[in-house]
C-alpha positions as CSV (number, residue, x, y, z in Angstrom):
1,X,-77.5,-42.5,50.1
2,X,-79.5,-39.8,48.0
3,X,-79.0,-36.6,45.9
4,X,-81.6,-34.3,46.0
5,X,-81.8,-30.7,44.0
6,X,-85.1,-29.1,45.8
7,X,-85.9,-25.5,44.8
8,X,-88.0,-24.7,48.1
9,X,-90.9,-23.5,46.4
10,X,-91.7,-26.4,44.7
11,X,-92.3,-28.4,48.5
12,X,-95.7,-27.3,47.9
13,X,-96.4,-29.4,44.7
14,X,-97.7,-32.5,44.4
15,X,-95.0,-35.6,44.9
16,X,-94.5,-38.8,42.5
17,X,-92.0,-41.1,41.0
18,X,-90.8,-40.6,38.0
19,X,-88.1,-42.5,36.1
20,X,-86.4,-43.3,39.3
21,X,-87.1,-40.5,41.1
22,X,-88.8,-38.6,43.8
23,X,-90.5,-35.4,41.4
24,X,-91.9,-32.4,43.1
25,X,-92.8,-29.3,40.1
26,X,-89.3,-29.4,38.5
27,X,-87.0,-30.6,41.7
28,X,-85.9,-34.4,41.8
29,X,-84.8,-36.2,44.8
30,X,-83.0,-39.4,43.7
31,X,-82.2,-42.2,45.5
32,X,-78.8,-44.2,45.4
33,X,-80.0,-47.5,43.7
34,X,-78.6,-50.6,45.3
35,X,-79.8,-54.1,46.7
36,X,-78.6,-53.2,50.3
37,X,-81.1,-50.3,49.9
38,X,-85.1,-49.3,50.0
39,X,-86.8,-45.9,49.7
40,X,-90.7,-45.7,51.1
41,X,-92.7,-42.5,49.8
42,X,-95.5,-42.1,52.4
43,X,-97.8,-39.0,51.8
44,X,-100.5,-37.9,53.6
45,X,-102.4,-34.2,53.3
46,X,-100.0,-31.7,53.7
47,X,-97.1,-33.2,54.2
48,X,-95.1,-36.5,52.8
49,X,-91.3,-38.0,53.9
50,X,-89.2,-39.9,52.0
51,X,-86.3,-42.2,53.5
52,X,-83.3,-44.2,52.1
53,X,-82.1,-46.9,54.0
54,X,-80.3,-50.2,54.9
55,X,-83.1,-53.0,54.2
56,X,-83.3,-55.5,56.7
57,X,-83.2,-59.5,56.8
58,X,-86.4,-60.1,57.9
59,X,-88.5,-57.1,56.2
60,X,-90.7,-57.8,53.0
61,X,-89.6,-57.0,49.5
62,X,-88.0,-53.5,48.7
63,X,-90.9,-50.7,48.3
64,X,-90.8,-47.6,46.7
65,X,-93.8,-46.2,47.9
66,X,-97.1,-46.5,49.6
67,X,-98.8,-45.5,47.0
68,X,-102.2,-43.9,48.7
69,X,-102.7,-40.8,50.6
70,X,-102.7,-42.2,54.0
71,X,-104.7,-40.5,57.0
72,X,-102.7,-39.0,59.9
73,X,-102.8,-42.0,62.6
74,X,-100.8,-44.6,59.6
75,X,-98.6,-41.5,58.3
76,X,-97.3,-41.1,62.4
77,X,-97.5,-44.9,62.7
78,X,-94.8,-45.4,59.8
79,X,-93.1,-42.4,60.7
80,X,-92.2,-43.3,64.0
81,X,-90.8,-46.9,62.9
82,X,-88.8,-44.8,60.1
83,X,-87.2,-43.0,63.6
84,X,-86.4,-46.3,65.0
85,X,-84.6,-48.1,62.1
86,X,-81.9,-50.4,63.2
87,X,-79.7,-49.6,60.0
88,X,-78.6,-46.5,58.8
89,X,-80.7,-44.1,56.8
90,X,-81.3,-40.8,55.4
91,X,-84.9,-39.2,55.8
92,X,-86.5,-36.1,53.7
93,X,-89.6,-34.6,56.0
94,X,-91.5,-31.7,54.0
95,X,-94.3,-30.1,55.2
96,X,-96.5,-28.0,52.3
97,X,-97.1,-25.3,54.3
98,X,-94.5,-22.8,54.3
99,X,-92.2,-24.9,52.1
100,X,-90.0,-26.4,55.2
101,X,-88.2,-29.4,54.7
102,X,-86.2,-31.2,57.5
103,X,-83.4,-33.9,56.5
104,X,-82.1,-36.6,58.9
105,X,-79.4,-39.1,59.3
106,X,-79.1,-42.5,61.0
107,X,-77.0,-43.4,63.7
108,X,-73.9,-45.8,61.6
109,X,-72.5,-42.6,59.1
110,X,-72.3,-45.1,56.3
111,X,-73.0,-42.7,53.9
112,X,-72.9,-39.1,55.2
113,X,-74.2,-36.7,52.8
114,X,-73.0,-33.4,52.0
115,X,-75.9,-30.2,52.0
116,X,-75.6,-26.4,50.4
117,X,-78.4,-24.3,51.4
118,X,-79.4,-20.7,49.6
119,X,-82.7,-18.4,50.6
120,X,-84.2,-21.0,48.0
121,X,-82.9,-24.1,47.0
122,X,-81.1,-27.5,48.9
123,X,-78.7,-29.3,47.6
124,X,-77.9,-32.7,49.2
125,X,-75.5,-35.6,47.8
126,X,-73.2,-38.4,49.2
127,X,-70.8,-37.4,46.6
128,X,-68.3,-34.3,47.7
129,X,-68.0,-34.3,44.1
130,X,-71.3,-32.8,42.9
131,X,-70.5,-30.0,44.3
132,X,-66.9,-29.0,42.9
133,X,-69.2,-27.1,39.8
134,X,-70.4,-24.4,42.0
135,X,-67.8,-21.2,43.4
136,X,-66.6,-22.6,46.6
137,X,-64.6,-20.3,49.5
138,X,-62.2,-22.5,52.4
139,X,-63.8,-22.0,55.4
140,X,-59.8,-21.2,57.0
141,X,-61.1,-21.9,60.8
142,X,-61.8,-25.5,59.9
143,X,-58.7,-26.1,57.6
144,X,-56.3,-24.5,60.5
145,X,-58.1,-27.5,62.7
146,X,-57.2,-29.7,59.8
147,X,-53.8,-28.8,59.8
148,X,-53.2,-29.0,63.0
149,X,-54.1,-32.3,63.2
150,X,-57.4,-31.4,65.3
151,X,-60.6,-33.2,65.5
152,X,-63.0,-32.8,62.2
153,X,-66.2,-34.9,62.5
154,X,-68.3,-31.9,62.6
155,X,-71.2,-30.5,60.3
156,X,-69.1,-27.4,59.5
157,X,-67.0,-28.3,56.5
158,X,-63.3,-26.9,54.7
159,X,-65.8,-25.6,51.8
160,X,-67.7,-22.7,53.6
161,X,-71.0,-23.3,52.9
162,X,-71.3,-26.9,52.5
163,X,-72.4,-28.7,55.6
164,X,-72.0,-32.8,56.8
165,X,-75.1,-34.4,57.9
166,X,-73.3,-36.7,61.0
167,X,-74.8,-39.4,62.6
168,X,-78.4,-38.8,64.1
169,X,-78.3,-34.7,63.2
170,X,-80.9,-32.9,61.6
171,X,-81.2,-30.0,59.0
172,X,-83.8,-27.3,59.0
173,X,-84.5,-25.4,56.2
174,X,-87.5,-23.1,54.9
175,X,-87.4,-19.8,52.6
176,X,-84.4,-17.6,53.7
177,X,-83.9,-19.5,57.0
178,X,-81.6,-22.9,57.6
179,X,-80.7,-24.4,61.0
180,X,-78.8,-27.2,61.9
181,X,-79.2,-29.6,65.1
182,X,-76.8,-32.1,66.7
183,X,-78.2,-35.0,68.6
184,X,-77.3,-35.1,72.7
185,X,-74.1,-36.7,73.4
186,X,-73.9,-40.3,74.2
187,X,-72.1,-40.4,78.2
188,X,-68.6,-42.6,77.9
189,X,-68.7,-45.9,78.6
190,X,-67.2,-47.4,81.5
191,X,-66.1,-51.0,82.1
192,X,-68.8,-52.7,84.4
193,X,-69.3,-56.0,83.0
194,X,-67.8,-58.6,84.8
195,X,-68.3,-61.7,82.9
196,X,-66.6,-65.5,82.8
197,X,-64.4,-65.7,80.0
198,X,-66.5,-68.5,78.1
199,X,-69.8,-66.1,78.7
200,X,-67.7,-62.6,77.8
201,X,-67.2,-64.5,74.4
202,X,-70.1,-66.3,73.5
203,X,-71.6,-62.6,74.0
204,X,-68.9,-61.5,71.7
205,X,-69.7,-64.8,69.1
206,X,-73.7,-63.3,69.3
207,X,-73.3,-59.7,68.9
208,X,-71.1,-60.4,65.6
209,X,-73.8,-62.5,64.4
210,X,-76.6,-60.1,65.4
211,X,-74.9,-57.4,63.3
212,X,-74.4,-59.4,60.3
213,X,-77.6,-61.6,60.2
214,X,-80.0,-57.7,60.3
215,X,-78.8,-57.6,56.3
216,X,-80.2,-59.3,53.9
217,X,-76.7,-60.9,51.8
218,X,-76.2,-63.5,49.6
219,X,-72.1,-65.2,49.8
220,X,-71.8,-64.7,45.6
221,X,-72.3,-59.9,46.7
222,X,-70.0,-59.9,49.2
223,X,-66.5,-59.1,49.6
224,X,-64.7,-58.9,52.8
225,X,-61.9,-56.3,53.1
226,X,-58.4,-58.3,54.7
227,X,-55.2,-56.8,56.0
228,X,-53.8,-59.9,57.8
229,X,-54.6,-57.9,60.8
230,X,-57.2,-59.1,63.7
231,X,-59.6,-56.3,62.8
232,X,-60.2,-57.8,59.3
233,X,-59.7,-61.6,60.2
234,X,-62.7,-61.1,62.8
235,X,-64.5,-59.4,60.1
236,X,-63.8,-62.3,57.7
237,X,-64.2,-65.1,60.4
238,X,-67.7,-63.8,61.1
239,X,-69.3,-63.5,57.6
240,X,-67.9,-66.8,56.6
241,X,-69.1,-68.9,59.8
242,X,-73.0,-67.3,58.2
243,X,-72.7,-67.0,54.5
244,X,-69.7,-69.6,53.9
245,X,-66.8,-68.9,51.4
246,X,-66.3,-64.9,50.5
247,X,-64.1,-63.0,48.5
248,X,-61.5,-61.5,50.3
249,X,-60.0,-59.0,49.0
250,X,-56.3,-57.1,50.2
251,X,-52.8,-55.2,50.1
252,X,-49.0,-56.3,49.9
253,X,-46.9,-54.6,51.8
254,X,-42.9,-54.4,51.1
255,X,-39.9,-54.8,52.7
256,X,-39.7,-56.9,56.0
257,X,-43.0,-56.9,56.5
258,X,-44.4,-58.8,53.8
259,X,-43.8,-62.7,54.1
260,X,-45.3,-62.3,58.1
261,X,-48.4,-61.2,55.7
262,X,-48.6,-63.2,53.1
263,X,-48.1,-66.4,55.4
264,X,-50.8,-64.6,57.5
265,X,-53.3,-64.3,54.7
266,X,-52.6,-67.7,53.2
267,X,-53.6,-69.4,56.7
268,X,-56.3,-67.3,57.2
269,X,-57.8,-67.8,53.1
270,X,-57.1,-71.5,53.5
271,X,-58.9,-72.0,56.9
272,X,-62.0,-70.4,56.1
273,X,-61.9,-70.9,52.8
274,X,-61.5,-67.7,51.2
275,X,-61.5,-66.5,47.5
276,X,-58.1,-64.1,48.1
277,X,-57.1,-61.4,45.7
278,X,-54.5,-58.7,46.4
279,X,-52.5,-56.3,44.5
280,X,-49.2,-54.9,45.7
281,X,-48.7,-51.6,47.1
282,X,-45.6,-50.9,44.9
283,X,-47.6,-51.8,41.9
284,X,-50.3,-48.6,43.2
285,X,-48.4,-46.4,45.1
286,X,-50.6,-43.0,46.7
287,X,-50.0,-40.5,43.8
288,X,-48.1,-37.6,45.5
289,X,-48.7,-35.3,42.4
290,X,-50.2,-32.2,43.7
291,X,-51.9,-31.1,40.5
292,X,-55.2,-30.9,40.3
293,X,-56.6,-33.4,37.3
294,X,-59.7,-33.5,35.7
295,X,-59.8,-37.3,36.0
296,X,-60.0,-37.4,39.6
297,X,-62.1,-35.3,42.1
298,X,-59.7,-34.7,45.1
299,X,-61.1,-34.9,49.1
300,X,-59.5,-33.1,52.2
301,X,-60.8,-36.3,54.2
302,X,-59.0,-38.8,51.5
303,X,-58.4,-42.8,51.4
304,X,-54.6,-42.4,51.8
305,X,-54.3,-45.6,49.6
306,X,-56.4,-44.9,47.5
307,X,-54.9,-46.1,44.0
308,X,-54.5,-49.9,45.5
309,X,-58.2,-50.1,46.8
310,X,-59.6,-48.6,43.9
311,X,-58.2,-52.0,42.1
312,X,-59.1,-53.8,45.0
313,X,-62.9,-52.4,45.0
314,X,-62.7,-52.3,41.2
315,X,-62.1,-55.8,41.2
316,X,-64.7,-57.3,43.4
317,X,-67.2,-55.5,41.9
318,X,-66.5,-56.4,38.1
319,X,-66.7,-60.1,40.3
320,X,-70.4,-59.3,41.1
321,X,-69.8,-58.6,44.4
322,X,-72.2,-55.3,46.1
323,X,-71.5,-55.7,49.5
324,X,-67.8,-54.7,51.1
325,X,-67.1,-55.8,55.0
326,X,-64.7,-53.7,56.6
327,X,-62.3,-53.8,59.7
328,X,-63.1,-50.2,60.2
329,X,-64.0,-49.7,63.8
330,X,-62.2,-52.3,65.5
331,X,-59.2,-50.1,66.8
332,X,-62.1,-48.6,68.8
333,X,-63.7,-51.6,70.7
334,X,-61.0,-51.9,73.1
335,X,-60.0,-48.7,74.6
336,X,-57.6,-48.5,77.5
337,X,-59.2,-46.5,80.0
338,X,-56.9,-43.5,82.3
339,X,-56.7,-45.2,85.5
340,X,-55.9,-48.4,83.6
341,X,-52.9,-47.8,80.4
342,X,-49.4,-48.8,81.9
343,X,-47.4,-45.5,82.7
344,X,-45.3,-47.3,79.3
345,X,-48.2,-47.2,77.0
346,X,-49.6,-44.1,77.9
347,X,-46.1,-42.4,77.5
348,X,-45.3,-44.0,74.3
349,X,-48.8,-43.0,73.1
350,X,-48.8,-39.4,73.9
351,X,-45.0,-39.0,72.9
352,X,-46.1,-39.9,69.0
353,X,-49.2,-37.6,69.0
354,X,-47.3,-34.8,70.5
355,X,-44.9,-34.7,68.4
356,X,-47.0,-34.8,65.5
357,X,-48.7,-31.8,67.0
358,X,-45.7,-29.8,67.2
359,X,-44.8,-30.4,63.5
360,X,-48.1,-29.5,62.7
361,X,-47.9,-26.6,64.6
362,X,-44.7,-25.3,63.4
363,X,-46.6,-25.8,60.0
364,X,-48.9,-23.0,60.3
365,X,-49.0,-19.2,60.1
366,X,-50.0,-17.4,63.2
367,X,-53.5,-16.8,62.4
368,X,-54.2,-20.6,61.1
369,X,-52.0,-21.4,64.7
370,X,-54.2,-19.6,67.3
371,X,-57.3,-21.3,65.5
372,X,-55.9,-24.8,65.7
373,X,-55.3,-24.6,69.5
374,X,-58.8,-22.7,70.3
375,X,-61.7,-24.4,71.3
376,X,-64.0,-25.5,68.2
377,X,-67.7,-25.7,69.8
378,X,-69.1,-26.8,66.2
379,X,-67.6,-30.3,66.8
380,X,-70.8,-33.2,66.5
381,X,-71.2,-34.4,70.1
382,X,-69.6,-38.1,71.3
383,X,-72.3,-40.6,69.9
384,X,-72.4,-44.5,69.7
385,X,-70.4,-45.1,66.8
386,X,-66.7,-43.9,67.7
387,X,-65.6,-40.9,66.3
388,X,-62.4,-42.2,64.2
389,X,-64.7,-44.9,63.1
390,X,-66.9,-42.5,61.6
391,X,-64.2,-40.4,60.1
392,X,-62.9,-43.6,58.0
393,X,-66.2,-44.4,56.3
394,X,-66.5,-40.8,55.6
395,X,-63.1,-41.4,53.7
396,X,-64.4,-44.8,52.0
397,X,-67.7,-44.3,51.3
398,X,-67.8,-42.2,48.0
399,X,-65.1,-43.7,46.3
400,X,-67.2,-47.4,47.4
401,X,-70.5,-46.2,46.4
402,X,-69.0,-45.0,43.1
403,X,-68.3,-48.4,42.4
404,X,-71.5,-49.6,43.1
405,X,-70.1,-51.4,46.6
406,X,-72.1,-50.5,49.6
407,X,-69.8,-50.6,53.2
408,X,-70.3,-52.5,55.9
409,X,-68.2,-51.6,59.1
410,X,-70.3,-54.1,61.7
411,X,-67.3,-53.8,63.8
412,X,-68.8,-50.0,64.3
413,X,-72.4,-51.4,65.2
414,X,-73.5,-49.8,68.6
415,X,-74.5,-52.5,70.4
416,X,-70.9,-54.2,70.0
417,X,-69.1,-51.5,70.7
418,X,-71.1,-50.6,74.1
419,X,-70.6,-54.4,75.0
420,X,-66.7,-54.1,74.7
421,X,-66.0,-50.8,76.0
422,X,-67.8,-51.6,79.2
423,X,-65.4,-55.0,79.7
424,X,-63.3,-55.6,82.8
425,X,-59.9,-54.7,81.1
426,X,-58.6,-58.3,81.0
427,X,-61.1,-59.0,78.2
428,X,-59.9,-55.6,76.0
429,X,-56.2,-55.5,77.1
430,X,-54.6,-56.6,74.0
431,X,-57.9,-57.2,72.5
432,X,-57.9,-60.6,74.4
433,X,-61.5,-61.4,73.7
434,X,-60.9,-61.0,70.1
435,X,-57.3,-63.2,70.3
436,X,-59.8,-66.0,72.1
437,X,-62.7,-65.2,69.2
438,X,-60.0,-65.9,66.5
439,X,-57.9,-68.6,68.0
440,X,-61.4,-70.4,68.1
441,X,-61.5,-70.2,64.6
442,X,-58.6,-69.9,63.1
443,X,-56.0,-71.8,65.1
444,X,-53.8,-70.4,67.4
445,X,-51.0,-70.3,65.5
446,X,-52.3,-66.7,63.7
447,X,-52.5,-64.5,66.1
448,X,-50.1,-65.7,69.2
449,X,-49.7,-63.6,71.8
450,X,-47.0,-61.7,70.6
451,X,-48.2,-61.1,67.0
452,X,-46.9,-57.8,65.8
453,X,-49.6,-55.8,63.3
454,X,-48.4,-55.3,60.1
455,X,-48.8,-51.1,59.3
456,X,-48.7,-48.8,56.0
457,X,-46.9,-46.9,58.4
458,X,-43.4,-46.8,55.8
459,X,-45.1,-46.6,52.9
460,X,-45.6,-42.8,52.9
461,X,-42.3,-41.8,54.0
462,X,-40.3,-44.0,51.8
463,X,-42.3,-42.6,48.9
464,X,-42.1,-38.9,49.8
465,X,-38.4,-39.7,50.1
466,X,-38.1,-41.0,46.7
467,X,-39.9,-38.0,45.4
468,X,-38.6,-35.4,47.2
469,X,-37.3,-33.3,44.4
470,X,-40.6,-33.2,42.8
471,X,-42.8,-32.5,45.9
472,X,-40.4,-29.4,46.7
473,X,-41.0,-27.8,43.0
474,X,-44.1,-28.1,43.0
475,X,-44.7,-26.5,46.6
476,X,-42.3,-23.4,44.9
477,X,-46.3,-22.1,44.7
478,X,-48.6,-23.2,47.5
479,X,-52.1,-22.6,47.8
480,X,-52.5,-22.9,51.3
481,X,-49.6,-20.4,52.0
482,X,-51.6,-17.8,49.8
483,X,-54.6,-18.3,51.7
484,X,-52.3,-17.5,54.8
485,X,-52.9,-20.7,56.8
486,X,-49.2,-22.1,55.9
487,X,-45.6,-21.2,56.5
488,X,-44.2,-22.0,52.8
489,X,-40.6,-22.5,54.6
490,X,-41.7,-24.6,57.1
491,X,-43.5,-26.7,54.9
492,X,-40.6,-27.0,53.1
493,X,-38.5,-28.0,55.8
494,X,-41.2,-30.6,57.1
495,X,-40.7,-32.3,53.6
496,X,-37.4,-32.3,54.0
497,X,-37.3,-33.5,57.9
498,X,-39.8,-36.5,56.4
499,X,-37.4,-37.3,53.7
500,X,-34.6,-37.5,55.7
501,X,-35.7,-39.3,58.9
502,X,-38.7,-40.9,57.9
503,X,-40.4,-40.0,61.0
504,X,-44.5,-40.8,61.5
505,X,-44.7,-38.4,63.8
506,X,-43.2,-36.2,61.2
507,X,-45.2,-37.8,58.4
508,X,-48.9,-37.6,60.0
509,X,-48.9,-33.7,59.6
510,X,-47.2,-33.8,55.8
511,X,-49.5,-36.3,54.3
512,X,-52.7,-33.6,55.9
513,X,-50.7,-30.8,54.1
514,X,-50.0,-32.6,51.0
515,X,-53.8,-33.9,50.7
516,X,-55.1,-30.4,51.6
517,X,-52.8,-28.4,49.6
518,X,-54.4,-30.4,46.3
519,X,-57.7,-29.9,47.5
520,X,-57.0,-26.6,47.5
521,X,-55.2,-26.0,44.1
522,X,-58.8,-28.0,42.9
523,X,-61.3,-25.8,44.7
524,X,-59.5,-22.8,43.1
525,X,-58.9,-24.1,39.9
């Protein structure tokens, strides 16, 4: 949401705007311009903060400043309302005196931004990107947890010295000193609310329209994101019963899969009155090429699709379109609780990640092995917004707000998500509350009962099959086996156990290898 270059010793000059941005001696702090966004200057003697954030509905007019000095009873008055926004945000605090600065994130993790701190300068930006230009070391701890298909929502990044802000954290930072907070974990939900069926989804109905209706949109910005899956129709169903006809905007899959989806999307366009693109995934396969490019910056935590929804996003925005709504979040609302999962599901479940695990594991060297498995205490605490929800915008997000789209994943808004993980478990069993949400809307003929989800989940194998012979000469030299994290055999025979079976439990710990190796081979260069 900002990029900021702040040499520390300039926190004690005077602040102003200039040309767009925050100027402090010969530091700028500049704000990503876009109509979902405001930034508010307020100054008062001896200190001054500056916050980015999501404007909302019912606020006045953006503002980029107030532009006196204000005494300290207003500066605390605004500050604390800055602490309490609804909508995500990023916050510069700077106090004069001893040049300290504190930076702060919102609760959503949009947007995360990306920090580099030295005895005398911070660098922030949402963009990975910006900092490719500087030496960069792989922090091997964190890319063994990668590999090994571990957790990685944490402020510790694969580039040592380059740290995530996540959701509600904090970063210190004065001459020669930097420290970095977490928030205090959010406790698990439990289900507790026991509900008619009517009220469980008018409740449902309302917090949709609660998290749509805090933004101020307008139906010609905004594109809605649609798989011809539940998560998106929801998604879709919701904006349009506000703001009216959208442009949707989607992927093809091949093979068996695709006239269920096209038939699905063709309903769902033509009942709520949809402006439907889509672009086929054979026509933008993922590029498997492992050399680095000059054209395009790579990410460890990477869109896996990346080529078909850069045409997707490329597309709605050359439309006029600034706003995209996303399904991301809604594999989270309805979690199946321990004492509830069928001894089927939970089998089946566990059989696909433990396996993936073991590939993964029989990936790695010794070294990168035994830090996989240990316990990583650097991990950003459970919060309101689901983990694997904020993992996928950190994927989305700098590829979206290069394109001048800013992302939307309401089905990630804390309130709804605390509503549906505390449901009796007939209401979240096979998302039932969503099935009634939708068949309310849509017809019931979209989502029956027995609707089977349409997945990417053959699009990576049958590709890596088809390029087999290219992948192996090009792992013949592998960066991540000269760092010592990877077993160049193994890796080797993984491609070849992918190619041959076309297994996802198989697949999951190749694609992570694949994405990381060419991060790698960039970062060196």
């Amino acid at each position: 949401m900002l990029k900021a270059e702040i040499a520390l010793s300039d926190l004690s000059s005077d602040v102003q705007w200039v040309d767009g941005a925050i100027a402090l001696g010969h530091s700028r702090i500049r704000p990503y311009l876009h109509t979902a966004l405001e930034t508010l200057l307020v100054r008062t003697q001896g200190q001054w903060f500056v916050i980015v954030r999501e404007r909302l509905a019912a606020a006045a007019p953006p503002r980029m400043e107030i532009p006196e000095v204000v005494d300290a009873e207003q500066f605390d008055q605004l500050y604390r309302a800055c602490l309490l926004w609804p909508l995500e945000y990023v916050m510069i605090e700077v106090a004069k005196e001893g040049n300290r600065v504190r930076v702060r994130s919102g609760v959503f993790g949009s947007a995360p931004v990306y920090c580099h701190v030295t005895a005398d300068r911070l660098v922030i930006s949402w963009d990975l990107a910006d900092f490719m230009r500087m030496p960069l070391a792989i922090n091997w701890e964190v890319a063994s947890r990668f590999l090994g298909l571990g957790n990685n929502y944490s402020a510790q990044h694969i580039c040592a010295g380059i740290m995530m802000l996540t959701e509600r954290a904090s970063l210190f930072v004065e001459p020669g000193k930097a420290r970095y907070q977490y928030p205090a974990a959010v406790e698990p939900a439990s289900p507790s609310m026991l509900l008619q069926e009517e009220e469980a989804l008018a409740r449902f109905e309302e917090l949709l329209r609660r998290a749509i209706s805090q933004r101020p949109l307008e139906a010609a910005k905004i594109a809605v994101e649609l798989s011809g899956g539940m998560d998106s129709a929801t998604v879709a169903s919701a904006v349009t019963a506000i703001h009216g006809p959208v442009a949707s905007r989607g992927i093809l899959l091949s093979g068996e899969q695709r006239h269920a989806q096209v038939a699905r999307r063709h309903r769902i366009a033509e009942r709520i009155r949809l402006s439907d693109e889509t672009v086929d995934i054979d026509a933008y396969p993922p590029s498997l090429d492992l050399r680095p490019t000059a054209q395009r910056t790579e990410y460890p935590h990477a869109e896996l699709y990346l080529e078909a929804f850069d045409t997707l996003w490329g597309s709605a925005r050359a439309q006029g379109c600034a706003f995209l709504f996303t399904g991301v979040g809604g594999d989270e609302l309805f979690p199946s609780y321990r004492d509830e999962a069928t001894q089927g599901e939970s089998k089946q479940g566990l059989s696909i990640v433990a396996q993936a695990r073991e590939h993964a594991h029989r990936l790695l060297t010794p070294r990168a092995l035994a830090a996989s498995r240990s316990l990583n205490g650097f991990d950003a605490p459970a919060g309101p917004v689901p983990i694997s929800a904020l993992l996928a915008g950190m994927c989305q997000a700098p590829h979206l707000l290069r394109h001048g789209l800013w992302p939307v994943n309401f089905l990630s808004d804390p309130g709804l998500v605390a509503f549906c993980h505390r449901l009796p478990r007939n209401d979240r069993h096979g998302r039932s509350i969503m099935r009634r949400y939708l068949h309310a809307r849509l017809g019931e003929d979209v989502f029956p009962v027995h609707y089977v989800k349409e997945t990417f989940a053959r699009v990576l194998p049958e590709l890596i099959s088809r390029q087999v012979k290219n992948i192996t000469h090009q792992l013949q030299n592998c960066a991540l086996a000269d760092l010592g994290l990877v077993d160049q055999r193994a890796a080797l025979a993984l491609l070849d156990t992918v190619a041959t079976r076309k297994e996802d439990a198989a697949t999951a710990p190749l694609v992570a290898f694949l994405w990381l190796e060419r991060f790698v081979r960039q970062v060196s260069g």
